[in-house]
C-alpha positions as CSV (number, residue, x, y, z in Angstrom):
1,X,138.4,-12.3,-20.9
2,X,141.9,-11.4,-19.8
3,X,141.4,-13.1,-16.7
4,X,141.0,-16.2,-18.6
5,X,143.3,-16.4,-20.8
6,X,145.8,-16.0,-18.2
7,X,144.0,-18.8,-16.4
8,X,144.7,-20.9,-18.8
9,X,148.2,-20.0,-19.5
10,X,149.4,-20.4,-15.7
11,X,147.3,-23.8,-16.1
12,X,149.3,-24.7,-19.2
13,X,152.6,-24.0,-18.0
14,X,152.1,-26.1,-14.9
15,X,151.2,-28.7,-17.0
16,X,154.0,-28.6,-19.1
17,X,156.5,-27.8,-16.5
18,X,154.8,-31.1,-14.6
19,X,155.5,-32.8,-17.5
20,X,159.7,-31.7,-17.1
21,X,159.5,-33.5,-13.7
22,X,161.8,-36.1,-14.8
23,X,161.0,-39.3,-13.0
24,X,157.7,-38.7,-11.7
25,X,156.0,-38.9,-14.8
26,X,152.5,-39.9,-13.5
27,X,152.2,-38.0,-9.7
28,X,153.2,-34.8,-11.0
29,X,151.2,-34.1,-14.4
30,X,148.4,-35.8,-12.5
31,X,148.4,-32.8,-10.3
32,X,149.0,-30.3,-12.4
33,X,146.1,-31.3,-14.9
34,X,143.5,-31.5,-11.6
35,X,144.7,-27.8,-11.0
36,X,144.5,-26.6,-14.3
37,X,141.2,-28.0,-15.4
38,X,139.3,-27.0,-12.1
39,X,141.2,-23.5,-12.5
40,X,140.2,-22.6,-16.1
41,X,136.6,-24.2,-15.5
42,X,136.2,-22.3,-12.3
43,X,137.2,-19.0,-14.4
44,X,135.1,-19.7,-17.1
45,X,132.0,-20.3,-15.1
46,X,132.7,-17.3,-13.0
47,X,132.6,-15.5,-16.0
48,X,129.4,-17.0,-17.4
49,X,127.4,-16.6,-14.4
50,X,128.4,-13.3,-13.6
51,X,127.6,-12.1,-16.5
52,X,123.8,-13.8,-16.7
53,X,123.3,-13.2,-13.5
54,X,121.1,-10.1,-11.7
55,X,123.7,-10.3,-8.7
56,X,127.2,-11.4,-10.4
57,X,128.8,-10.9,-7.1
58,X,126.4,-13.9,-5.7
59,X,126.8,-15.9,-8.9
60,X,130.3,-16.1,-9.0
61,X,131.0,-16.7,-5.4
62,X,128.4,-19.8,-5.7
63,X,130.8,-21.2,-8.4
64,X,134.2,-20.6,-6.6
65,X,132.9,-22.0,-3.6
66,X,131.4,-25.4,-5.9
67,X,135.1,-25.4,-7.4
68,X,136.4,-25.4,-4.0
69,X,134.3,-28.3,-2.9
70,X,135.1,-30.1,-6.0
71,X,138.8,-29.4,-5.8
72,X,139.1,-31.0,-2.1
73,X,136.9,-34.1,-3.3
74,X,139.4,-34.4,-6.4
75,X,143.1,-34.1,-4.5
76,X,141.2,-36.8,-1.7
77,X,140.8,-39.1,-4.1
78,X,143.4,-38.3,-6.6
79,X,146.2,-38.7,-3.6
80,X,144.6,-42.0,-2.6
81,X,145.2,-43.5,-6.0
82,X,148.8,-42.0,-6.2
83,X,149.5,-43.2,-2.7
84,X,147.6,-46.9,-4.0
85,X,149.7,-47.5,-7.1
86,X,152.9,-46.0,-5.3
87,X,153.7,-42.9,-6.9
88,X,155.8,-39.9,-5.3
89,X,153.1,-38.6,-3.4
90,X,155.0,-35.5,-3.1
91,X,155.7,-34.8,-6.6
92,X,151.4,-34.6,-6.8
93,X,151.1,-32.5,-4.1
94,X,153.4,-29.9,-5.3
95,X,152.3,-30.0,-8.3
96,X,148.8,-29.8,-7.5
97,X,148.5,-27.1,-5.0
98,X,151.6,-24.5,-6.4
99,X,149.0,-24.0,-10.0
100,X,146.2,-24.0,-7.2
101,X,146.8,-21.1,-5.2
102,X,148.4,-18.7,-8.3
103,X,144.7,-19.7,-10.1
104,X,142.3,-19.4,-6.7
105,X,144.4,-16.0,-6.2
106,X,143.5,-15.1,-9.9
107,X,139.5,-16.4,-9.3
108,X,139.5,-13.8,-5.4
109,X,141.5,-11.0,-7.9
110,X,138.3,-11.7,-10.3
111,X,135.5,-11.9,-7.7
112,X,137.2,-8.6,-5.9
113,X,137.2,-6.7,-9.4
114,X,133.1,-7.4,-9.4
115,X,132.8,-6.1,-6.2
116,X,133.9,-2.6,-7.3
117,X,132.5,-2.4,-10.7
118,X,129.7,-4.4,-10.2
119,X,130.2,-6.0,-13.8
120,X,132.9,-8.8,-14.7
121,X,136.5,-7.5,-15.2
């Protein structure tokens, strides 16, 4: 539970500090709000299916690797439409992948912490 909590705090103060940007007020909370939902969904699934499932380990790796997948499909597409209605592409792009690796370090920390206890942290 503490792992998603802080999930979503790190998701909300990218959001927020997106938001602060100053000029790029599309590119930037765009990213931030990819990073953050996929994040705190990712966690939250992990969570779910490790805990319902007889090999949590197994479970929760399936749904980090179907977050991964998703996340590349979403900053594709989400950078096409930035670049298409000429947005600063690097505003997104920062803003996107800094909330990206702090969560998908959280998500490994998680996955890890089932390794050794063989139930979710």
């Amino acid at each position: 539970m503490k792992l998603q909590i802080a999930t979503a705090l790190i998701a909300l103060a990218s959001v927020a500090v997106a938001f602060a940007a100053g000029p790029d007020h599309v590119a930037a909370p765009l990213g931030a709000i990819l990073a953050g939902a996929t994040g705190v969904g990712s966690t939250l699934l992990m969570g779910r299916a490790a805990t319902a499932a007889e090999k949590p380990v197994q479970a929760a790796l399936l749904v980090f690797v179907i977050f991964f997948l998703l996340r590349l499909v979403l900053v594709g597409s989400a950078t096409a439409v930035v670049v298409r209605f000429g947005w600063n592409v690097m505003a997104f792009v920062v803003a996107f992948f800094v909330p990206y690796f702090v969560l998908s370090a959280l998500e490994g920390a998680y996955l890890h912490s089932l390794r050794r206890t063989g139930t979710p942290a």
